[in-house]
N, CA, C and O atoms as CSV, one atom per row, in Angstrom:
chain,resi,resn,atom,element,x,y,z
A,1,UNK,N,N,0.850,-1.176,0.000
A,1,UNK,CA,C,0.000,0.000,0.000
A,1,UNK,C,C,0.891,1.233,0.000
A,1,UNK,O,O,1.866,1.343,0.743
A,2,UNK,N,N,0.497,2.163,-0.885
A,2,UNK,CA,C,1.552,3.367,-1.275
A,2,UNK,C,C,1.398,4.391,0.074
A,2,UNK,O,O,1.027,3.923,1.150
A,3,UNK,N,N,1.677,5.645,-0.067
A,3,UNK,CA,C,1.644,6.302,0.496
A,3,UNK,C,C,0.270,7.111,0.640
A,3,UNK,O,O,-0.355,7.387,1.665
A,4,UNK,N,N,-0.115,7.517,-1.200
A,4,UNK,CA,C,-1.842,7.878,-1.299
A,4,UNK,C,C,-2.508,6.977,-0.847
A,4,UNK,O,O,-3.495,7.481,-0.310
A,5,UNK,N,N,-2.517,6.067,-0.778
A,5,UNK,CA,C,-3.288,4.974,-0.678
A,5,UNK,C,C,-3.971,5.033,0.743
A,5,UNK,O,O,-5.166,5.082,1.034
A,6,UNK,N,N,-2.711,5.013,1.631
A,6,UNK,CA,C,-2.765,5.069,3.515
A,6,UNK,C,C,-3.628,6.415,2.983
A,6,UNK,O,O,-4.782,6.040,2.773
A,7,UNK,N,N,-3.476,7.837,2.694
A,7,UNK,CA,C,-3.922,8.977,2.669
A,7,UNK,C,C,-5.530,8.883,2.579
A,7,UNK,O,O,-6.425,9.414,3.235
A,8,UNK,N,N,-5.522,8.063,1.585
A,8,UNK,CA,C,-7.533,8.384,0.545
A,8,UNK,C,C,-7.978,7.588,1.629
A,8,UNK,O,O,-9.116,7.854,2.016
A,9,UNK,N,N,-7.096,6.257,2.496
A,9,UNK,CA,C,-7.819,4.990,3.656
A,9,UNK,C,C,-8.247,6.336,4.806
A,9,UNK,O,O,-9.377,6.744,5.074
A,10,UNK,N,N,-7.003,6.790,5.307
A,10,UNK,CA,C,-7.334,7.617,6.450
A,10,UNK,C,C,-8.621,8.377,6.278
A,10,UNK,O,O,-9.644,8.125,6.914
A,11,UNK,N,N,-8.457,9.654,5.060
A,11,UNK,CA,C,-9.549,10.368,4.675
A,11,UNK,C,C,-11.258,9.287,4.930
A,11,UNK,O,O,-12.350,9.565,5.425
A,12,UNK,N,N,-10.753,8.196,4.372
A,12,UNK,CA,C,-12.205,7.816,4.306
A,12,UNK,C,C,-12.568,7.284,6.096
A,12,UNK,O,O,-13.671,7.442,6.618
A,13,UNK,N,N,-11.722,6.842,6.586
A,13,UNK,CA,C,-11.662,6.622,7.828
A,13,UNK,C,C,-11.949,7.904,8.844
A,13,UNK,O,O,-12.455,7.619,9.929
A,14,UNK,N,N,-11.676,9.219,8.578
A,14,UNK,CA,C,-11.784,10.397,9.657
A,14,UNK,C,C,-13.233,10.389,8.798
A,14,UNK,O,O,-14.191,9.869,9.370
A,15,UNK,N,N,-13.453,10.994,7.329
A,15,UNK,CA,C,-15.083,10.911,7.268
A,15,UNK,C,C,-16.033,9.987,7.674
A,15,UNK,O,O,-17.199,10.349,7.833
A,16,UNK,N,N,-15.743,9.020,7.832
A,16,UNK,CA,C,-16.877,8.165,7.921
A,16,UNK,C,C,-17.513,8.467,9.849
A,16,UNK,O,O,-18.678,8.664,10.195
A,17,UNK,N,N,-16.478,8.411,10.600
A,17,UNK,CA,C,-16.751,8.893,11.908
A,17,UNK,C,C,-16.810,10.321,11.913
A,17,UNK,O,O,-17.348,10.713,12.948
A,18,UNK,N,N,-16.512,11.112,11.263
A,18,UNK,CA,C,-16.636,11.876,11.796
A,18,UNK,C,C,-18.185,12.808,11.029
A,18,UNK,O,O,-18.733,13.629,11.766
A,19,UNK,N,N,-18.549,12.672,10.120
A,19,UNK,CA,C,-19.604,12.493,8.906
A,19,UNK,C,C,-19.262,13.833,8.262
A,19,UNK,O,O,-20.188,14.406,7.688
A,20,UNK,N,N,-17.921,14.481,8.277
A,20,UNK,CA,C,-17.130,15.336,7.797
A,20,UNK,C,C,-16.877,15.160,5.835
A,20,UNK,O,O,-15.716,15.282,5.444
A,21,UNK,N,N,-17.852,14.920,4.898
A,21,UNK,CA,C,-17.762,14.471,4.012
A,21,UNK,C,C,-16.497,15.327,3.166
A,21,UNK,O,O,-15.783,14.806,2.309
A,22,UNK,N,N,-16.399,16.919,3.678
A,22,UNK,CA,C,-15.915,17.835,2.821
A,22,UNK,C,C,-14.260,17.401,2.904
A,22,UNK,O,O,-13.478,17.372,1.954
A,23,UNK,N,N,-13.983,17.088,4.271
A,23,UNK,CA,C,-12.316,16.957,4.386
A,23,UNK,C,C,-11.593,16.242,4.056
A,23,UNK,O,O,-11.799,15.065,4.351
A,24,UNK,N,N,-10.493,16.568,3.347
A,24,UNK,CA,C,-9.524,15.558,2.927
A,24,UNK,C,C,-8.054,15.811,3.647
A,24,UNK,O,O,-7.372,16.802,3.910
A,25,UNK,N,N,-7.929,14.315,3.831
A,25,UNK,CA,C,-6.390,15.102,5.074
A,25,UNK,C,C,-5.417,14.596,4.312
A,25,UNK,O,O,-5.530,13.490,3.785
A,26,UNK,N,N,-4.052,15.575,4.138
A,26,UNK,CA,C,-3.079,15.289,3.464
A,26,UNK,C,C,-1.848,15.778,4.472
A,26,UNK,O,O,-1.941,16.368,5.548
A,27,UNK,N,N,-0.747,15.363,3.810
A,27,UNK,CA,C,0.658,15.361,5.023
A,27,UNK,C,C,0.486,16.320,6.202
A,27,UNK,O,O,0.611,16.161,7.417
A,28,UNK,N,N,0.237,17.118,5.623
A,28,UNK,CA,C,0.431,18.663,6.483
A,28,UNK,C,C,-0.886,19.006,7.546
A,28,UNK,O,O,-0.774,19.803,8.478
A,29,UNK,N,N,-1.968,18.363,7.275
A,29,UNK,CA,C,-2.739,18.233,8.186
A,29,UNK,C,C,-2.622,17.918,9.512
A,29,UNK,O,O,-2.095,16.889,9.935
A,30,UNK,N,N,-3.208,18.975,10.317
A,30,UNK,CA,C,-2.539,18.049,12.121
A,30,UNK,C,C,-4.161,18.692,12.064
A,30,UNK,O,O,-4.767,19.238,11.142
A,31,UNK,N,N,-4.631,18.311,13.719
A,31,UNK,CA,C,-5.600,18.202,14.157
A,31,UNK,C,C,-6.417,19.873,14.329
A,31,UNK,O,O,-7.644,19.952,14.388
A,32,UNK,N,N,-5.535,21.084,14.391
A,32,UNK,CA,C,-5.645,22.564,14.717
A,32,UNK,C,C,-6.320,22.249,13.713
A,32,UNK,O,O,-7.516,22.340,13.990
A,33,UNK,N,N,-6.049,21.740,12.109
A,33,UNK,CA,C,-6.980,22.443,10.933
A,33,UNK,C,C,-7.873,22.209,10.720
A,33,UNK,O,O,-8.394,22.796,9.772
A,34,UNK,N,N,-8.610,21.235,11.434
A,34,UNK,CA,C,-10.077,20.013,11.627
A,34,UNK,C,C,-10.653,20.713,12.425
A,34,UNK,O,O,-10.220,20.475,13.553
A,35,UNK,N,N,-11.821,21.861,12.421
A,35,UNK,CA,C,-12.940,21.813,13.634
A,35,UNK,C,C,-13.477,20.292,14.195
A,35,UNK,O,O,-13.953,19.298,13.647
A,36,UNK,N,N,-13.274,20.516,15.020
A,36,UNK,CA,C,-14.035,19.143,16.138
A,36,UNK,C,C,-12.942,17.905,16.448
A,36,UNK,O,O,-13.022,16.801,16.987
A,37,UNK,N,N,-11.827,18.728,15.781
A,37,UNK,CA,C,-10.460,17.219,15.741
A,37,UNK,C,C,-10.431,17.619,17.597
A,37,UNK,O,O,-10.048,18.764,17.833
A,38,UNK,N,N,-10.673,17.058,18.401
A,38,UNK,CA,C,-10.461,17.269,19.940
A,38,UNK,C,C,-10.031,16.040,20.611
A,38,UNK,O,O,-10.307,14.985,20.039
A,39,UNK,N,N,-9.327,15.989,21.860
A,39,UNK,CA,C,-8.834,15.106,22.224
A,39,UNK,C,C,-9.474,13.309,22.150
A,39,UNK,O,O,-8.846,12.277,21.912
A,40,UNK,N,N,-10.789,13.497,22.431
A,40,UNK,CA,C,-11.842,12.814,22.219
A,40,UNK,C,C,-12.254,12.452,21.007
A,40,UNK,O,O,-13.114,11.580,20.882
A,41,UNK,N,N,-11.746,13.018,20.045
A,41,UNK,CA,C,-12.259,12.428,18.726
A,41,UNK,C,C,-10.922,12.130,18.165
A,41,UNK,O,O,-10.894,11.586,17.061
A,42,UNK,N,N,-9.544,12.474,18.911
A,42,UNK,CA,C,-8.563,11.677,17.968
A,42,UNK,C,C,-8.137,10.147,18.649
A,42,UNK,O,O,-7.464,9.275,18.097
A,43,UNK,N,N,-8.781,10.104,20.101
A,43,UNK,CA,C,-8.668,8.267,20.363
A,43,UNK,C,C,-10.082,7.880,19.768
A,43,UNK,O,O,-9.997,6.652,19.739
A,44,UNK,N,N,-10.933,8.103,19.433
A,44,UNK,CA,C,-11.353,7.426,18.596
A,44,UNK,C,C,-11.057,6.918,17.257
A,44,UNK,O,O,-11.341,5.817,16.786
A,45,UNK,N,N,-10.100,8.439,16.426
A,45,UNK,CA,C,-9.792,7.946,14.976
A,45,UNK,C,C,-9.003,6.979,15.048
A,45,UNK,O,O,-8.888,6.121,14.173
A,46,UNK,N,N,-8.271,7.026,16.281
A,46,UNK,CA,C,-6.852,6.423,16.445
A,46,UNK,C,C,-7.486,5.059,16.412
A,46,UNK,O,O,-7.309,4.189,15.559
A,47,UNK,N,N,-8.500,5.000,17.820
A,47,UNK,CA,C,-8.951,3.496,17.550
A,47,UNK,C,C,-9.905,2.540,16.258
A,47,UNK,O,O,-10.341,1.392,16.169
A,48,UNK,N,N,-9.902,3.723,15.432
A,48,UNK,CA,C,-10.796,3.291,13.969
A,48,UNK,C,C,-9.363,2.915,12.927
A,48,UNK,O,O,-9.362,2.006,12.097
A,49,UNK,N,N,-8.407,3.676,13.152
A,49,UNK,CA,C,-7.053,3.561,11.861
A,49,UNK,C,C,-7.283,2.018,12.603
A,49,UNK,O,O,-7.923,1.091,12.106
A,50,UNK,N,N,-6.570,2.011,13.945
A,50,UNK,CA,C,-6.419,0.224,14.265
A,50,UNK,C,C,-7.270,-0.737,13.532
A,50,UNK,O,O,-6.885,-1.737,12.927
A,51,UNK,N,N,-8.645,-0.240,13.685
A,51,UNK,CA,C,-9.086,-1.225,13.321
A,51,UNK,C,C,-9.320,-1.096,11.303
A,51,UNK,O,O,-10.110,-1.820,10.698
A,52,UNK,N,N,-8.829,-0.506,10.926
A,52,UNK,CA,C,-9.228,-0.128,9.135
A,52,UNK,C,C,-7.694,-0.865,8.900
A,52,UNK,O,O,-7.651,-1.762,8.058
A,53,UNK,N,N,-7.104,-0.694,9.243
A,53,UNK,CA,C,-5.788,-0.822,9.105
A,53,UNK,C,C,-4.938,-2.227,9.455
A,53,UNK,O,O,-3.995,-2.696,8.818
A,54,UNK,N,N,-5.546,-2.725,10.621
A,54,UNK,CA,C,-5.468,-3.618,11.479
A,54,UNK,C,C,-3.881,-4.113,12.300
A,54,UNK,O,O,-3.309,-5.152,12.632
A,55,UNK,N,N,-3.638,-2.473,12.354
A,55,UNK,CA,C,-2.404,-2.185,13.048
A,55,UNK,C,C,-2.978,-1.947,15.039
A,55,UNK,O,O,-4.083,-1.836,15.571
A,56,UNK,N,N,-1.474,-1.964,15.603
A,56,UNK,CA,C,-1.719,-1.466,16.712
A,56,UNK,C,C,-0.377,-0.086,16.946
A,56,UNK,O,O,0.768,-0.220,16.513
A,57,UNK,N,N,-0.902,1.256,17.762
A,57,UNK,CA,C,0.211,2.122,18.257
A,57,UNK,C,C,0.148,1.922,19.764
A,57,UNK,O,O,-0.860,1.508,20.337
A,58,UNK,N,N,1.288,2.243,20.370
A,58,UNK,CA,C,1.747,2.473,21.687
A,58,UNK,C,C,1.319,3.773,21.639
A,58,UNK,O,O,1.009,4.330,20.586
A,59,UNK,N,N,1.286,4.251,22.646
A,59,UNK,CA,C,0.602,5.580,23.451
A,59,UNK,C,C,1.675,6.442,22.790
A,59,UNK,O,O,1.336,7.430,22.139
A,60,UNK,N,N,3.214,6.036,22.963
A,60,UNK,CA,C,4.255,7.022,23.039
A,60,UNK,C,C,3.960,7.287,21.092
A,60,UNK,O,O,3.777,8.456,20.753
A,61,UNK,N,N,3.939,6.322,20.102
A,61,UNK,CA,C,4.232,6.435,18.759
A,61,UNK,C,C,2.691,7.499,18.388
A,61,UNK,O,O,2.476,7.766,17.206
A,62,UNK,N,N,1.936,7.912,19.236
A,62,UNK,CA,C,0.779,8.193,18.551
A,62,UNK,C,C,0.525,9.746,18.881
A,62,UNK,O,O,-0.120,10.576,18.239
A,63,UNK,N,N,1.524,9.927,20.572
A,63,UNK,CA,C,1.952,11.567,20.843
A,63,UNK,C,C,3.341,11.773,20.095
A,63,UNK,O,O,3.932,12.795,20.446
A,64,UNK,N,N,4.066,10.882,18.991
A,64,UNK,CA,C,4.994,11.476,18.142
A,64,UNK,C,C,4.563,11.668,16.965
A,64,UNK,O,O,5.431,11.698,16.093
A,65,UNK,N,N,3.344,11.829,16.602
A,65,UNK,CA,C,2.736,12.049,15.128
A,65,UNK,C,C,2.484,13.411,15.378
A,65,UNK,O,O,1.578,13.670,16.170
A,66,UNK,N,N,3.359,14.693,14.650
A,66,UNK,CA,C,2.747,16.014,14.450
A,66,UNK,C,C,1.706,16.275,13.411
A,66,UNK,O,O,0.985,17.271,13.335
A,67,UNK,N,N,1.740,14.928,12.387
A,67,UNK,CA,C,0.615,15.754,11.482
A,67,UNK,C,C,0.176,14.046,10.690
A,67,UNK,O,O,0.836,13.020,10.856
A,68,UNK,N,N,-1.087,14.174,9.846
A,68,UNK,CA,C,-0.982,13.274,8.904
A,68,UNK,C,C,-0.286,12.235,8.271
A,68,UNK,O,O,-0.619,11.054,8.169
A,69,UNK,N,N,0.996,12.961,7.742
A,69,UNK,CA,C,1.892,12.918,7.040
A,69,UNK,C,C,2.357,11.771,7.686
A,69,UNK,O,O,2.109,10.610,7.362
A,70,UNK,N,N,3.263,12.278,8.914
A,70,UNK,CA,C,3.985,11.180,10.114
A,70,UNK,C,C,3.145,9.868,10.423
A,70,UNK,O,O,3.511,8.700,10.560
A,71,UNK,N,N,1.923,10.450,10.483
A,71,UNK,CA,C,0.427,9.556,11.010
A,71,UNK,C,C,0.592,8.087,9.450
A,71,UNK,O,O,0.657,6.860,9.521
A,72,UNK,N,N,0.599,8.719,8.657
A,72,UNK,CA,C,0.631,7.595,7.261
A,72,UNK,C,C,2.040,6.995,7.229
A,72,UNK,O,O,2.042,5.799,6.939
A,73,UNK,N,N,3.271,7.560,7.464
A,73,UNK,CA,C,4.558,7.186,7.905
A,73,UNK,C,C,4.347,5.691,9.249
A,73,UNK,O,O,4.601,4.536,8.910
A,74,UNK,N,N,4.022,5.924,10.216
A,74,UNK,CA,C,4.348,5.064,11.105
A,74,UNK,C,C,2.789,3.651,10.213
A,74,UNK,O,O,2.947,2.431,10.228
A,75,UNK,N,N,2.112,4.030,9.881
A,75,UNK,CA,C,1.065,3.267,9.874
A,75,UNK,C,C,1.500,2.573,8.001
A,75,UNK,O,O,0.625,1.752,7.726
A,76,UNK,N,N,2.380,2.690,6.982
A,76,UNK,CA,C,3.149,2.238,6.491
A,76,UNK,C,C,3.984,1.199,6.403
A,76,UNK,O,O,4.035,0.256,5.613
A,77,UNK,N,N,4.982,1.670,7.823
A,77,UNK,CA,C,6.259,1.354,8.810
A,77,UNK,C,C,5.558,-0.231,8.896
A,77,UNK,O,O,6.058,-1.125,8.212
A,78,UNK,N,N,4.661,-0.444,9.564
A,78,UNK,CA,C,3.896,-1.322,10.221
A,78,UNK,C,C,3.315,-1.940,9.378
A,78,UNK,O,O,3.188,-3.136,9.641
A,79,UNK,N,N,2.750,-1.481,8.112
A,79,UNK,CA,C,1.854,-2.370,7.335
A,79,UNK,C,C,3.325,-3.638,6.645
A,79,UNK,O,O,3.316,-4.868,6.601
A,80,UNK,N,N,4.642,-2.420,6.120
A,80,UNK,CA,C,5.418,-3.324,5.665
A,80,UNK,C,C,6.246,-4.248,6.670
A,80,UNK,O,O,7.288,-4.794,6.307
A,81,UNK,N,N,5.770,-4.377,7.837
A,81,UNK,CA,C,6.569,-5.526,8.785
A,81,UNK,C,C,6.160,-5.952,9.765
A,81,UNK,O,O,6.567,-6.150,10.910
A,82,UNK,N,N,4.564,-6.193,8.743
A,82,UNK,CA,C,3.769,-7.012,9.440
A,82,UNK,C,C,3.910,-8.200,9.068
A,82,UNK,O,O,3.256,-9.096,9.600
């Protein structure tokens, strides 16, 4: 799975919970540019990537994601060494 690929998964993954049809998140996206991205709605996305994805993060790998970008980086990382 490429890099767009993780991107268009996530996108469809933050819309579908969040029923945000308009947003599309790309590298540079962090949570400031999302109305309603709040602490509470990013352990949920977090716990929806797990399950779309069928990865797991540690607490520490998921407060080192500044944006998207990193967010499709570690979730990549993991798809190729699984």
């Amino acid at each position: 799975m490429g890099h767009q690929d993780v991107l268009n998964r996530l996108t469809e993954v933050f819309q579908e919970l969040s029923d945000e049809d308009d947003v599309v998140l790309v590298d540079v996206t962090t949570a400031d540019d999302v109305p309603g991205w709040d602490s509470v709605f990013h352990v949920k996305f977090i716990i929806a990537i797990e399950q779309a994805f069928k990865v797991r993060f540690a607490a520490s790998e998921i407060n080192a994601a500044n944006n998207v970008g990193e967010l499709a980086a570690m979730i990549e990382g993991k798809l190729t060494h699984a």
